[in-house]
Structures are given as structure tokens and as C-alpha cells.
FIMAR-799293 format. One record per residue (C-alpha): x, y, z; residue in one letter. Coordinates in steps of 0.25 Angstrom, whole numbers, plus 2048, in hexadecimal, padded with zeros to 3 digits. Example, Ala and Ser with C-alpha at 12.3 -4.5 7.8 and 13.67 -1.06 7.14 Angstrom:
// FIMAR-799293
8317EE81Fa8377FC81Ds
This chain:
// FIMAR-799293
8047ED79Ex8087F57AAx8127F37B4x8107F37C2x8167F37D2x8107ED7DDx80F7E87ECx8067DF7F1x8037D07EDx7F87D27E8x7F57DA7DBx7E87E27E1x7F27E97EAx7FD7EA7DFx7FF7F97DFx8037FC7CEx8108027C9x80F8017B9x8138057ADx80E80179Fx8197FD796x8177F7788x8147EA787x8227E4782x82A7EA78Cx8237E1797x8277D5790x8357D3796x8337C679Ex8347BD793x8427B878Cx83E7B977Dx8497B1779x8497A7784x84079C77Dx84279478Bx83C79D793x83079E78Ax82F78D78Ax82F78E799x822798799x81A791790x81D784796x81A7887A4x80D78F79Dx808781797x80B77A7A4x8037847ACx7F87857A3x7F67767A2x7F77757B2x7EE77F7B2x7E47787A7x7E576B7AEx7E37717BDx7D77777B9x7D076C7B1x7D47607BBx7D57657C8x7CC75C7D0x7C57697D5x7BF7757CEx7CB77F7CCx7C778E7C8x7D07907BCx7D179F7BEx7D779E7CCx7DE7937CBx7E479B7BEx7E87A67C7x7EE79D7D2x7F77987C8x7FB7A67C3x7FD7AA7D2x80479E7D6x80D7A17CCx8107B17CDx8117AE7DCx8207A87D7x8247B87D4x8227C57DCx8147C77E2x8117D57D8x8107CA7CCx8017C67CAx7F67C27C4x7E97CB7C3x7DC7C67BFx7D17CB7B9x7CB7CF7C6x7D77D67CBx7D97E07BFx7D17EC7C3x7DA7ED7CFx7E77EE7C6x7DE7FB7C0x7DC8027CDx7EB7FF7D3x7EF8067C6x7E58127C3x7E08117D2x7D38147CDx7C680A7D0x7B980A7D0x7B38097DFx7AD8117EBx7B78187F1x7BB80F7FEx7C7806802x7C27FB80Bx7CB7EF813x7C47E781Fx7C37EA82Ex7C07DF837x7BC7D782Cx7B37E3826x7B27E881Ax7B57F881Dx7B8805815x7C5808819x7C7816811x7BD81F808x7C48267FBx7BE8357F8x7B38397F2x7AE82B7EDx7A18247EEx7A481C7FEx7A8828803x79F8337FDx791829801x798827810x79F81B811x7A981C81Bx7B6816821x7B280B82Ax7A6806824x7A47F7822x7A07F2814x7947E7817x7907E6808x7907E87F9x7857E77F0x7807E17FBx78A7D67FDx7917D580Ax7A07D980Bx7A07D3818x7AD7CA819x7B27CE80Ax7BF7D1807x7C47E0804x7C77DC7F6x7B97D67F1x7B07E47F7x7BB7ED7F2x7B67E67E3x7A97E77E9x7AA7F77E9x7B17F87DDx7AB7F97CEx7A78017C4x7A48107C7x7988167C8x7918097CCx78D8097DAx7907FF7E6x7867FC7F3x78D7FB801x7887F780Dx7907FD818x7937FC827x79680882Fx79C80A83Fx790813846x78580D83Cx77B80583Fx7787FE832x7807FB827x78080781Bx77C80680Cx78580D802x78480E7F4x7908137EEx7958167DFx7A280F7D9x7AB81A7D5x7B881A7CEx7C381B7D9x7D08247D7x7DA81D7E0x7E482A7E6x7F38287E4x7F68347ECx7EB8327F8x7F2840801x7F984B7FDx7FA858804x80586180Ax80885F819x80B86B823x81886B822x81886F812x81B86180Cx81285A801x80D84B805x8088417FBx8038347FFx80582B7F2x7FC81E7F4x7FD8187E7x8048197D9x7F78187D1x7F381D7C4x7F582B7C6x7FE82E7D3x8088367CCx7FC83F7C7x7F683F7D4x8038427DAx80584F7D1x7F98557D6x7FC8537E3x80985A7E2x8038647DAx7FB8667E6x8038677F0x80E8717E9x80087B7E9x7FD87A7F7x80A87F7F9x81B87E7F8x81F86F7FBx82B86D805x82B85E802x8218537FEx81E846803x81A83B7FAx81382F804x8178217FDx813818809x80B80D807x80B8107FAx80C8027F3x80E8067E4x80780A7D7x80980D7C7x81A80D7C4x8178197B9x80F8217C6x81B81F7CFx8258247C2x81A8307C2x81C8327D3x8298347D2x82983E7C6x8218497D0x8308497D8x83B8447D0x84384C7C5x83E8497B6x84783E7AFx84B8387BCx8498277BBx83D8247C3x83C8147C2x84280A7B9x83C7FA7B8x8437EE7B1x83D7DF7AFx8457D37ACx84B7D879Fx8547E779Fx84E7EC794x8417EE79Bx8457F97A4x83E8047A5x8418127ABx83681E7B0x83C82B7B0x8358397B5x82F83F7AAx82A84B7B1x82F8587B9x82C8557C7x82185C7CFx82B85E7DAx83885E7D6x8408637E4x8368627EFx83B8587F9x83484B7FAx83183E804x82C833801x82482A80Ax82581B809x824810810x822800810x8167FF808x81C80B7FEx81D8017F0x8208007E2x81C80D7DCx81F8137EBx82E80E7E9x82E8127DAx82D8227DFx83481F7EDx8418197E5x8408247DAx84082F7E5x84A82A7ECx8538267E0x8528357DBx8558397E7x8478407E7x84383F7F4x843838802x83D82B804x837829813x83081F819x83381081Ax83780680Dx82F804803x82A7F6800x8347F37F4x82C7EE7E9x8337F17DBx82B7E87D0x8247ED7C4x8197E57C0x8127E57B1x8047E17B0x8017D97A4x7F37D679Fx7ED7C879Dx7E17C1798x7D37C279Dx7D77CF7A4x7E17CA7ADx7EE7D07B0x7FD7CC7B4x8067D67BEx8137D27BCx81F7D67C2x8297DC7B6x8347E47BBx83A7EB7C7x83C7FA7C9x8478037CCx84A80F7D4x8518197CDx85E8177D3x85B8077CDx8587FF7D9x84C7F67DAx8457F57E7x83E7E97E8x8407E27F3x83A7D37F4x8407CC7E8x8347C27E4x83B7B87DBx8447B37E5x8427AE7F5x8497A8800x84A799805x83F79F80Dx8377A2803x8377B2804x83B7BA7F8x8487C07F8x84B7CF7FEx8597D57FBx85F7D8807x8647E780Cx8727E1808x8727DF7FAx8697EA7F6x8727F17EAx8728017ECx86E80B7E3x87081B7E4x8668267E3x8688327DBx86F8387E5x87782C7EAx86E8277F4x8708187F8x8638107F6x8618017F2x85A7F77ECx84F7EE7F0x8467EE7FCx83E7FB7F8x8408097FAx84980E807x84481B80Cx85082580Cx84A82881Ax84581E822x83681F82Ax831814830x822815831x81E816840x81C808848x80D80584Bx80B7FD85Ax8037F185Ax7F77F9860x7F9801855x7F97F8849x7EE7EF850x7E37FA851x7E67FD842x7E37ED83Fx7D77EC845x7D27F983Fx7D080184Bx7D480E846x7CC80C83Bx7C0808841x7C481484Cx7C381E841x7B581A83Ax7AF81B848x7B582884Ax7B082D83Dx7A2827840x7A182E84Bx7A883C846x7A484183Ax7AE84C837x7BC84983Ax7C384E844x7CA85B845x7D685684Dx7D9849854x7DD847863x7E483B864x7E1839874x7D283A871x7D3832864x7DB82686Bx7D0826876x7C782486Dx7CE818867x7D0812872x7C2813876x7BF80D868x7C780286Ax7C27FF878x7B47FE870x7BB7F5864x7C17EB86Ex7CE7ED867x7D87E586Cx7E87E2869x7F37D886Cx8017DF86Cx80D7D786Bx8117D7878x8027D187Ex8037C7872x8127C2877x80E7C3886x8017BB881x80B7B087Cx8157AF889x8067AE890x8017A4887x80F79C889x80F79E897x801797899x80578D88Ex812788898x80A7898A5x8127958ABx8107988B9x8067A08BFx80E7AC8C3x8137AD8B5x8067AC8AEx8027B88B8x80E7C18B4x8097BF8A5x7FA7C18A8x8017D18AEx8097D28A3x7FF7CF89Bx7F57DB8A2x8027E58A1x8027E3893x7F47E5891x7F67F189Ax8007F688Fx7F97F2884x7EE7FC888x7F9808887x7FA805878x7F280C872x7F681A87Dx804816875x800816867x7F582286Ax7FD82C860x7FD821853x7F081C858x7EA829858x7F182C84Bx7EB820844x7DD82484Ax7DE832843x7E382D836x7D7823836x7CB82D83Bx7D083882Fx7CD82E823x7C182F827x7BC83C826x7C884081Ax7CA834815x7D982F80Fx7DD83D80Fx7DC83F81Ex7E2831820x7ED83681Ax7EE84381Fx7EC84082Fx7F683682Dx7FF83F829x802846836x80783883Dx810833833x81E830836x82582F829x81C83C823x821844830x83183E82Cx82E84281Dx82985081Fx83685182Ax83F85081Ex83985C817x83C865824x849861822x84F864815x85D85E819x85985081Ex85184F813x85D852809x866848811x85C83C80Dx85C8407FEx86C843800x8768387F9x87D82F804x88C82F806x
């Protein structure tokens, strides 16, 4: 059995965090010597059963007795906390790839634009990318059968199979006239934990951690390794954002790079006592005084919180960003017949210090009908090594706190409708090797010019509430002068409206940039021309030029 953390609803996007423990030990949900408890069980088993039986055999209609099986199991997990399911048969090779992170596939990550099918991303040195598939193509078919109008989920299992067995895609490109045939190779697929590592200007070693995978912690040694040859290390930045979780024994593994051996990484206790269990450090850390920061944000979960609230317990190092999302349950996947499989929540973990962050407690809800959140005021407190106040619940508090920068409706509509995207797979279409630097005055013409050819359009809030006054007015027959003063105030919004863009030309630009270099470098230049505009890096690398202010943050509170 293994046990695991997660996110999201779903399983399929259920990030791991596992251990395996001895069968036994897993058992601690049942009262042995409560005979009561036992009766309940078997009596609820026999009545469900025999509803079940009686549903599928009478019901006045056919009834699939598969899916109505699993809506009876869902109907009835749906009563706990949303990480508790069931997978089927169908699902299991995804609890493989979320745990080793390996699969076998081509080499693309695809999601819809406008209701197409597109390659969003190529990984390195795989079979799309090496026979030219590129970013911004349009899948039409596989095997010859159209993907048009199909879901994400049915052509990633369309792409997906045994390696070395090939796959037939028929592709649409910007700039060419008729569709392209490609005949690619499935391949086994190494998922990155560590996507970006490198050591900016300024001396300072940043890692971007993107999942907790079978091995992360290796993949993170090397890259340490690395960074301490290109040169001395005046501090190191660990990126956690949007990181939502991963193996439990890979998190224990993280921490050991920075944390002092014998120091208490994570405990995790069920319903009984005697099922707690405690990871220590096992291991000299790789960098035992080297100042560190620690990047987290909203989306920053599970395993993510494991390592933040270690570091932060240990007083290791400085967390920065926003809070983490507060997920703090340890699930255990146990097998069942006919290769199906139950994740079940089985106990909560523990900060060093002893404090459990989870935030929504999910066997409980308001006359509203919203489960319960402990409010700021009854939130015990706990200490850190050094006597730093933190508390329980509601995730990980950064020790410095970094919002991440306010996006403008402009901003955020142009990103839904896939303009920058679409922007940079013209660009690249048109340029075939990257650029050597970007002027941003040049490059938002060119947007604009883009747009303009688009027709893209956007309704900022204060149109859409003038719209509604306007609408009202009309509605109650207001007189013709007023309706005039609204038709002008609806031209000088329009007027302002135009400026948006000249206001948001910097971030605009920036997003441009970012888009056009995965193109030509894939991931890596994602990451790396990203880099240069962000806030809460430019905060983290700020602490390392001052010594002092870093200190004062790690400092116990008088």
C-alpha cells in the first residue's frame, strides 16, 4: 500500500505523497473489540448489496451495472473529503505516471484553443519535437480518426501506449496551406521534477521544483552538485510555486539537501496514537549554512508544505511568497479486485514544531452547507526552533510576505483567448531563430497590429456597468438628454479603453517575450526569460544582498 497527498477532486490530477508501510499498520480504522461497530458494517454491506442486486435486475430500464456500481461508491465517498476515491481499472496507469512520472507517449502537452485541439508545449529530445511538430499546431486526426471536437483527455490516451509502437498525426499549422502528416514513435517519457536550474547574475543558485515524483531528491542532488561547480553559492533559491504535491518519502528526501541530519522532518498520525509515524534526516546536508528562500505561493501543496513547514520549523530558511494552499492529509492506496484501487484518506501530517495545516475540515459544514474553516482566532500557536511564532491550520504563512503582481482585465482577457500564444507561434513561423533581444515598443506594435487582424475585442468592467445603467435607462424610458450623456459617456470610455493596452505595454510585452522564447528553447527559455520580470524572485534575491534583513526574518520574536 502507499500512502499519498493531494489536491484536486479528481484523482488524475491528485499529485502523490506515499510511503509504503507494512500491511498491518494501515489497519487502524477498525475497533477490534467493538463487536457493534462490526454489526453496523456488515449490515449496511447486506443492505446495499441487495439494493444494488434488486436495482440492477428490476429497474424498468437497462441499468450498466458497472456505472451504476461506481455511482454508488462515489455517491457515498462524496460524504468525506474529496482526496477519497475510487479508481478503476481504466484510471490505474495514471496513479503509475503521477508516482514514477514516467509514461509512455510522444513527447507533447496539448489542452484546447478556441475549441481546437493544439500542442501547447514540446519536451526535449523526444519523437514530436525531433520529426517537427511544433507549438500552435492543430491536431485534426489520429490513426486517421478525427479529434475535432474531442476532449483533451480522450487524445492524450490516444498519444499514449506502449513504447516503440508508432502513432499517425495529421496536423494543422499557421502559414501552411494543407494539413501535415506525421508519423511519430511512442517513447517512454521522463517527467522533470526539477525543470530549471541554473545560477543567476548575481551569484545565487535557483531551482524550479515542479513536482515531487519519483526521484526529485536525486534530481535535486545533481543539480546542486552542479551549481556548487560553476562556482561559490551566496545563497540558493528553491521555486515551490504552483507546485501542487508529490511522493511524502521525496519531500523527507528534499529537505535532507538543507536541513541538519537527526532533525524531525514530518510526522503523520490516523485515528489511533500508536500509528504515528516520524521521518527524521538521515543524511549530511548538501548545504548545511548557505542561506536559503523559498518560493511559494497559493497553488504551492502537499509535499510543497511538507518542505516549506520543515524549513521553516528548523528555522532553515526564509519562506517568501503568498500562503500555501493548506492541505495536510496523507492518503493510502489500497488494492482491490479486478485491478481497481481505493485512495483513502488515513491520517494528517505534522510540521516539525506539531502543528497540522489543513485548513477546510471536510467532516463538518455550516447550516450553509460550507465545510468548516478555523478562524485566525482560534488557531493554537506553536514556536519554531528559535522561538518564532507560527500556527496551525490555513497552510503555510510565508515569513515575508509577496503578493504576486495584479494582472488588469486587459491583461487576463488577452491570456483567455490565447492571444499571446497564438502571437508567438506566428512569430515563430515567420522567424526561425529566436531573436537576440527584444524591443518592447516594436514588439507591442506588432501585437496590436495582430490583434487589429484578430478582431479581438474586450469588455472592461466599467463598459459592462455603464452598459447596465444604459440598458436601465432605455428599460424606464429616460429622457433624450440623458440618454445622449450616456451615448458620450459611453464614446469616452471607449476612448480610454483604447489606452489599455499603452498601460499594460511592460507586462504585456513581458508576457509576449516569455511566450515567443518557448518556442525556439523550449521550457528552459520559458523559465529563464521569465526570470528577469519577476517580483517575488527580484524580493528573494534582495534578501541575499542584505545579510542583516535576512537574519532578522530567521530571528526569534520578542
Amino acid at each position: 500500500m502507499r500512502r499519498w497527498l493531494s489536491v484536486r477532486n479528481r484523482f488524475v490530477a491528485f499529485i502523490i505523497a506515499g510511503i509504503v508501510l507494512a500491511g498491518s499498520a494501515c489497519i487502524v480504522a477498525f475497533r477490534l473489540s467493538d463487536s457493534d461497530y462490526f454489526f453496523k458494517i456488515n449490515k449496511s454491506i447486506d443492505i446495499f448489496g441487495r439494493v444494488y442486486k434488486e436495482v440492477s435486475l428490476n429497474y424498468v430500464d437497462d441499468v450498466d451495472p458497472e456505472k451504476f456500481m461506481e455511482s454508488g461508491i462515489d455517491g457515498m465517498l462524496s460524504t468525506l473529503d474529496p482526496y477519497t476515491n475510487f479508481i478503476s481499472e481504466s484510471e490505474g496507469d495514471e496513479v503509475e505516471l503521477i508516482t514514477t512520472g514516467k509514461y509512455g507517449g510522444i513527447g507533447v502537452t496539448i489542452g484546447l484553443r478556441e475549441g481546437n485541439i493544439t500542442v501547447i508545449t514540446l519536451m526535449e529530445g523526444y519523437s514530436a519535437q525531433r520529426q517537427g511538430i511544433q507549438p500552435g499546431d492543430h491536431i485534426l486526426e489520429i490513426e486517421g480518426k478525427s479529434v475535432v471536437g474531442a476532449k483533451p483527455e480522450a487524445v492524450r490516451s490516444m498519444t499514449r501506449g506502449e513504447p516503440g509502437t508508432e502513432v499517425r498525426l495529421k496536423v494543422e499549422r499557421d502559414g501552411e496551406p494543407k494539413p501535415l502528416d506525421f508519423v511519430l514513435v511512442r517513447e517512454e517519457i521522463q517527467l522533470h521534477n526539477v525543470s530549471y536550474a541554473d545560477i543567476l547574475d548575481d551569484g545565487v543558485g535557483y531551482i524550479r521544483l515542479e513536482r515531487f515524483a519519483r526521484g526529485a531528491g536525486d534530481e535535486l542532488r545533481l543539480a546542486i552538485k552542479d551549481l556548487k561547480l560553476k562556482g561559490p553559492l551566496k545563497g540558493i533559491i528553491v521555486d515551490l510555486r504552483d507546485n501542487p504535491g508529490g511522493l511524502l518519502d521525496v519531500a523527507v528526501d528534499v529537505v535532507e539537501k538543507f536541513a541538519a541530519k537527526g532533525s524531525l522532518v514530518v510526522s503523520t498520525r490516523g485515528r489511533r496514537p500508536e500509528s504515528e509515524r516520524k521521518f527524521f534526516v538521515t543524511e549530511e546536508p548538501m548545504l548545511p549554512d548557505i542561506p536559503i528562500v523559498l518560493l511559494v505561493n497559493r497553488n504551492s501543496a502537499s509535499a510543497s508544505e511538507i518542505v516549506a513547514g520543515a524549513l521553516q520549523d528548523l528555522d532553515r530558511g526564509v519562506i517568501l511568497g503568498t500562503r500555501t494552499f493548506g492541505k495536510g492529509l496523507v492518503q493510502t492506496i489500497t488494492p482491490l479486485s479486478y485491478n481497481t484501487q481505493l485512495k483513502i484518506t488515513t491520517a494528517k501530517y505534522y510540521t516539525p514544531s506539531g502543528r497540522c495545516i489543513q485548513e477546510i475540515d471536510y467532516m463538518h459544514k455550516n447550516k450553509d452547507g460550507v465545510f468548516a474553516i478555523t478562524p485566525d482566532s482560534l488557531r493554537r500557536e506553536f514556536k519554531t526552533l528559535k522561538g518564532r511564532k507560527e500556527f496551525e491550520s490555513g497552510g503555510i504563512q510565508p515569513d515575508t510576505l509577496v503578493p504576486e503582481p495584479a494582472r488588469t482585465e486587459v491583461y487576463s482577457d488577452l491570456l483567455r483567448k490565447s492571444m499571446y500564444f497564438k502571437f508567438a507561434t506566428r512569430y515563430a513561423a515567420e522567424h526561425k531563430e529566436p531573436p537576440v533581444s527584444f524591443n518592447a515598443d516594436t514588439l507591442t506594435s506588432q501585437f496590436r497590429r495582430f490583434l487589429h487582424e484578430q478582431k479581438f475585442t474586450f469588455q472592461d468592467e466599467g463598459e459592462r456597468k455603464l452598459g447596465e445603467l444604459s440598458e436601465t435607462a432605455h428599460k424606464l424610458q429616460y429622457s433624450a438628454p440623458v440618454l445622449d450623456e450616456l451615448d458620450k459617456l459611453k464614446k469616452k470610455f471607449e476612448e480610454e479603453k483604447s489606452k489599455s493596452l499603452d498601460r499594460d505595454k511592460e507586462d504585456i510585452a513581458n508576457a509576449l517575450k516569455i511566450e515567443i522564447m518557448s518556442r525556439y528553447k523550449g521550457e528552459h527559455g520559458r523559465i529563464e526569460t521569465s526570470l528577469a520580470s519577476d517580483t517575488q524572485l527580484k524580493a528573494a534575491r534582495s534578501l541575499f544582498k542584505d545579510p542583516r534583513a535576512y537574519s532578522r526574518l530567521l530571528a526569534a520574536q520578542h
